[in-house]
N, C-alpha and C positions, 0 to 999 in steps of 0.2 A: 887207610888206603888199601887194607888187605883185601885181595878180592875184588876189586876194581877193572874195569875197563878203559875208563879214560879217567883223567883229573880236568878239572876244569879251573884253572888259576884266572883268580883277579885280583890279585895284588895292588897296591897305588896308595900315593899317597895326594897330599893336594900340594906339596912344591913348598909347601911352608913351613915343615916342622923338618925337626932333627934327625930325623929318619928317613932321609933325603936316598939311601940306597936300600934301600927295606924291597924293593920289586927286583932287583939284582941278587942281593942275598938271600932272598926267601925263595926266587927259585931257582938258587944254587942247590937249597936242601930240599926243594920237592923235586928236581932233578934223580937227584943224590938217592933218594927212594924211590921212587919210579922204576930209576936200573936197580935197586936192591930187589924190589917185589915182581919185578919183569915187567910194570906195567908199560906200554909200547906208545900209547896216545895221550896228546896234550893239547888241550883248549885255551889259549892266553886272551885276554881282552889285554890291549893295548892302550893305544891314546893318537889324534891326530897330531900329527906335528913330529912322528916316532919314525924314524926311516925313509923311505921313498915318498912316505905322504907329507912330507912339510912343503913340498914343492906344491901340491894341492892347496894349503891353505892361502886364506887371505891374507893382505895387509897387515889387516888391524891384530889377526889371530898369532901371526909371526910377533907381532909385536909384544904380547901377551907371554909369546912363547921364549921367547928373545928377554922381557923385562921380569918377569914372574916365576916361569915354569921350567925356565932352561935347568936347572940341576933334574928337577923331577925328570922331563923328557930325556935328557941325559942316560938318566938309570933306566929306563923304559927300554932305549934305546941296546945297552952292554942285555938288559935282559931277552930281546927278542935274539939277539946274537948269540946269546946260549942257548938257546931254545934251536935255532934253527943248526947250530953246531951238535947239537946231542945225539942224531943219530936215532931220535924218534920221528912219530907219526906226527906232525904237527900243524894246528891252524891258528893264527895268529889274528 
């Protein structure tokens, strides 16, 4: 990241495997170097269903979200909250 302008995280996983907080911890540490090498700007891809957009989705997708996804979207979730708490430039 030396030398960088923005980072561009897309972290995720698919809700199925054991690494259920891998988008919360992984950028804990691109955080974590970001403010080490001063870089100020961050690009996160998210997920529907993460924040104010679950109210957007449909039925069937809540349900998905609800019966499958809900740990995944969980962690998506604590990770946009660090993101928007850190004190960078950020788009989500």
């Amino acid at each position: 990241l030396k030398d960088s302008e923005v980072v561009i995280n897309c972290l995720g996983s698919t809700g199925l495997s054991d690494n259920l907080d891998i988008c919360s911890r992984g950028t804990e540490v691109i955080l974590r170097v970001m403010k080490k090498l001063k870089i100020k700007r961050i690009l996160t891809c998210s997920s529907l269903g993460v924040g104010d957009s679950y109210d957007q989705c449909s039925y069937m997708t809540r349900l998905v979200i609800w019966g499958i996804l809900s740990k995944a979207i969980a962690d998506k979730d604590i990770q946009e909250n660090m993101i928007k708490k850190s004190g960078l430039d950020f788009i989500i």
